[in-house]
C-alpha positions in Angstrom: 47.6 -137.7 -20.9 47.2 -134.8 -23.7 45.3 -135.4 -26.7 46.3 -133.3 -29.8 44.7 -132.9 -33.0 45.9 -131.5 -36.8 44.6 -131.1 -40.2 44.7 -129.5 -43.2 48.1 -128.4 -42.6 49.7 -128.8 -46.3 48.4 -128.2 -49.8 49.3 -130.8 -52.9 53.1 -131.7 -53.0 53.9 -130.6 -49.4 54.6 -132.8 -46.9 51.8 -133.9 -45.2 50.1 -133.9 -42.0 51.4 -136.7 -40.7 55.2 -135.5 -41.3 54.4 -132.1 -39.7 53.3 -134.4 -36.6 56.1 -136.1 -36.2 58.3 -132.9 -36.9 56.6 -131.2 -33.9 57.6 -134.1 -31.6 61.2 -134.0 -32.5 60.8 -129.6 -32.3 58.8 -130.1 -28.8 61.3 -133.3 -27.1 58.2 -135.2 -26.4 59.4 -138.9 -28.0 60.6 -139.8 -24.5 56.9 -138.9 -23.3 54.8 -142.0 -24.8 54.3 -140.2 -27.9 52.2 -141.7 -30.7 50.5 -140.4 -34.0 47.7 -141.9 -35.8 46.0 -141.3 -38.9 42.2 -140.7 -39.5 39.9 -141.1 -42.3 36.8 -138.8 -42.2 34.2 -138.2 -44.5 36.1 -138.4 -48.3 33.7 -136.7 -50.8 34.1 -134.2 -53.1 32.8 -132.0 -51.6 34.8 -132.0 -48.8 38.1 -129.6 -49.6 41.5 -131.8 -49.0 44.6 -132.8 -50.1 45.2 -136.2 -50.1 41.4 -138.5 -49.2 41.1 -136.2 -46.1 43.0 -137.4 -43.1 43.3 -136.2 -40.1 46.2 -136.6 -38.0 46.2 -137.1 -33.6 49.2 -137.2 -31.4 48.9 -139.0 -27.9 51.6 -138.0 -25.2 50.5 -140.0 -22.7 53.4 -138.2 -19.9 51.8 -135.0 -19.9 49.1 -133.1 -18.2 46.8 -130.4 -18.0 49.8 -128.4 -16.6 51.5 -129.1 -20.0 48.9 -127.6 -22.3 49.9 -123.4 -21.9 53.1 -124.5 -23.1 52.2 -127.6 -25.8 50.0 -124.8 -27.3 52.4 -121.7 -27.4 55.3 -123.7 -29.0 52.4 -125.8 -31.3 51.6 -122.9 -32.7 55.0 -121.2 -33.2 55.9 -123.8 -35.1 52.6 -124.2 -37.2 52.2 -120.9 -37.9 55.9 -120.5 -39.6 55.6 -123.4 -41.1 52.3 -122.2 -42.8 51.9 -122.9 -46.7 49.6 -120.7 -48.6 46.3 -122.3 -49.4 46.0 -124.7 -46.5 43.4 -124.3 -43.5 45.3 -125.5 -40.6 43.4 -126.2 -37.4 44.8 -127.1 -33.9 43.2 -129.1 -30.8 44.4 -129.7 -27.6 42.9 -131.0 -24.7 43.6 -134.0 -21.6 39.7 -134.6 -21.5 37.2 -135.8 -24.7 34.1 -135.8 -23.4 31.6 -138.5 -25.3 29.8 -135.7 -27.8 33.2 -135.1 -29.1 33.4 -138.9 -29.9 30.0 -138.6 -31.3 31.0 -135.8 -33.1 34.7 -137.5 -34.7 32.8 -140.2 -35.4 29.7 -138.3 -37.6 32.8 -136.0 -39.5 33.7 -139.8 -41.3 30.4 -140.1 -42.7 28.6 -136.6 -43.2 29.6 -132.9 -43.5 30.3 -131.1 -40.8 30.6 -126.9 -40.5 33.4 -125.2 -39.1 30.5 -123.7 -36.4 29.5 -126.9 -35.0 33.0 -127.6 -33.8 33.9 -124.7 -32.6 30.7 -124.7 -30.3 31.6 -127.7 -29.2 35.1 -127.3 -28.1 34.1 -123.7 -26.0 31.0 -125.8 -24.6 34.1 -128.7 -23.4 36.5 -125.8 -22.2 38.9 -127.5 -25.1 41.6 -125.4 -26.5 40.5 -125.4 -31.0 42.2 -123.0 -33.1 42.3 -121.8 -37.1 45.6 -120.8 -37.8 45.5 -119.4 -41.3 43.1 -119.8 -44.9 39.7 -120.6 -43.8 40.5 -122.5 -40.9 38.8 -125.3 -42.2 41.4 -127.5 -40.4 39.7 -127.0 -36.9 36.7 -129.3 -38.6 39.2 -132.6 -38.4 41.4 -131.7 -35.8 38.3 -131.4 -33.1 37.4 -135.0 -35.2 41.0 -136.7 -34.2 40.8 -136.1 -30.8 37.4 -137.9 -30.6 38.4 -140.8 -33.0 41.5 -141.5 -31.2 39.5 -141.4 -27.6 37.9 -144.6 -28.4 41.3 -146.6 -29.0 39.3 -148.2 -31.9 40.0 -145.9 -34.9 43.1 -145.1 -37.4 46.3 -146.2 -38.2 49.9 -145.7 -36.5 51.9 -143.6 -37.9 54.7 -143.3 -35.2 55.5 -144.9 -32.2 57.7 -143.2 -29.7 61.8 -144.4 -29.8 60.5 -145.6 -33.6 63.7 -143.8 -35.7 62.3 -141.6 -38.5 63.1 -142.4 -41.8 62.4 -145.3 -40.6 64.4 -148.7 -41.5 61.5 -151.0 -41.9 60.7 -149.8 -45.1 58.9 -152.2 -47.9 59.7 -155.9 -48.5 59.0 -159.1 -46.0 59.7 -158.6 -42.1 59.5 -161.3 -39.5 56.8 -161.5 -37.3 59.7 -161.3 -34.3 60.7 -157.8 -35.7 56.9 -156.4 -35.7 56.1 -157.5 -32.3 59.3 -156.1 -30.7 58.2 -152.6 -32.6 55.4 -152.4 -30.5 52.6 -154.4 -32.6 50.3 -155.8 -29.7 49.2 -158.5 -32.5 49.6 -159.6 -36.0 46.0 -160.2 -37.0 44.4 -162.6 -40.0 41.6 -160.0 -41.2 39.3 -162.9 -42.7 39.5 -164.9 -39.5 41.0 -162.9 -36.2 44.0 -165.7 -36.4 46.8 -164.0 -34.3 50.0 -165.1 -35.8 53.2 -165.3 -33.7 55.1 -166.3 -36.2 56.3 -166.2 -40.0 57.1 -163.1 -42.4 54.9 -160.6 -43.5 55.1 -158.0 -46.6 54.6 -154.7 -45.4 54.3 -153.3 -48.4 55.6 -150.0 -48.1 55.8 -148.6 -44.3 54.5 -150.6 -41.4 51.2 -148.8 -40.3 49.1 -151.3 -37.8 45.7 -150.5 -36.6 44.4 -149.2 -33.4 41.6 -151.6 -32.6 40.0 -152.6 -29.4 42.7 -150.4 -27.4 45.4 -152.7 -29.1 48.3 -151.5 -32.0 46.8 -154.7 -34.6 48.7 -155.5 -38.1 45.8 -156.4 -40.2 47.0 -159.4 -43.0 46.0 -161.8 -45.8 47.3 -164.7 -47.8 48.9 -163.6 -50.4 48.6 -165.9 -53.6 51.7 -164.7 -55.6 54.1 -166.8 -53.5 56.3 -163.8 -52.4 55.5 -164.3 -48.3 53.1 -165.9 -46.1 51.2 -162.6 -45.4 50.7 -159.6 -47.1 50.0 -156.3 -44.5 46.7 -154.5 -45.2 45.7 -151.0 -44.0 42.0 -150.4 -43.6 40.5 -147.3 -42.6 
C-alpha cells in the first residue's frame, strides 16, 4: 500500500485539492488499484494561510508498493508542477510506511501551528519522500499531516472511491439506503445514537461524503424535522 499526501495546491476560485486528487488518478491509471481520497481538516485559524477552511487531501492505493514510489513520484510531480497556479504552496508526500510520530504529528497540525521545519525533519528522519513544489512550500506542512491522519483509518471524509464515476450521478436529493451501501458505505450511522440503518432514504445533501471511522467508510445521519426524508446526511470533521 502507498500513502500519498497534497495541499495547498490551488488559490481562491481554482479547483481544489480534492479535484487535483482525483485528476492525478485518472492521469496515473490507478482507479483499478484500490484507490481512495479523503479529505482532512487541520488546524482552521487565521492565522493559518488557506484557501478554503484548510484541508488537506490523502490518496490510498492500496495495489502498490515500495517499488511503485520512483515512478508515483516522477509522474506526481510532472503533473503538479504544470498544473501549478501562482500563489499556492503545493506540497507532496509519499511513502508505504507512517511511522506513529507522523500520526502524532497529523494529529497536532488539527489543533496548533506547525512550521514548515518540523515536517521536513520528520519525513528525512522516516526516510519519507516530502516535497515543496512552488510559492513557499507551505503545502509540505498538510501533506506530511494527511498521510498520518489517514494511517489511523479514524479521520476525514471520502471523497472518491475507486470505480466511483466522476461527476458523479449521486448528486443532491434523497437516496436509498440500498444505493449507499452498494457504493461502498460499510454503514449508515445515526450520529445521536450509533443506530445502523439498513434501510430507508437519506438526503445527501449535496455529494455523498461518508466518514472514515474505526477503519469503516460510515455515513453519519439525523432526523430531519421538515418532513422531506427520513434522514438527513451530516459531514463532521
Amino acid at each position: 500500500m502507498i500513502t500519498i499526501g497534497l495541499d495547498d495546491t490551488d488559490i481562491k476560485d481554482t479547483r481544489g485539492t480534492n479535484a487535483i486528487a482525483r485528476e492525478l488518478l485518472n492521469r496515473l491509471d490507478l482507479q483499478g488499484r484500490g484507490s481512495r481520497i479523503v479529505r482532512h481538516q487541520l488546524l482552521d485559524d487565521p492565522r493559518v494561510p488557506y484557501t478554503s477552511r484548510n484541508g488537506s487531501a490523502s490518496i490510498v492505493v492500496e495495489k502498490a508498493d515500495r517499488s511503485d514510489i520512483p515512478w508515483l513520484i516522477r509522474d506526481m510531480k510532472k503533473w503538479l508542477l504544470e498544473w501549478f497556479i501562482e500563489g499556492s504552496d503545493p506540497g507532496l508526500c509519499v511513502t508505504d510506511h507512517v511511522p506513529d510520530e507522523i500520526v502524532a504529528f497529523g494529529k497536532r497540525c488539527k489543533v496548533d501551528l506547525i512550521e514548515q521545519s518540523e515536517a521536513r525533519e520528520l519525513a528525512a528522519k522516516h526516510d519519507i519522500y516530502l516535497e515543496g513544489l512552488g510559492g513557499t512550500n507551505q503545502g509540505i506542512i498538510g501533506a506530511l499531516a494527511s498521510i498520518g491522519l489517514i494511517s489511523t483509518g479514524d479521520d476525514g471524509r471520502l471523497v472518491h472511491l475507486g470505480g466511483w464515476p466522476w461527476p458523479d450521478e449521486i448528486h443532491g436529493g434523497l437516496i436509498d439506503a440500498k444505493t449507499i451501501y452498494e457504493r461502498g458505505v460499510d454503514e449508515i450511522r445515526v450520529q445521536a445514537t450509533g443506530e445502523v440503518l439498513r434501510e430507508g432514504r437519506v438526503d445527501i445533501v449535496k455529494n455523498l461524503r461518508p466518514n472514515i471511522r474505526g477503519g469503516k467508510i460510515v455515513l453519519f445521519v439525523e432526523a430531519t424535522p421538515d418532513g422531506r426524508a427520513p434522514w438527513k446526511a451530516l459531514k463532521p470533521t
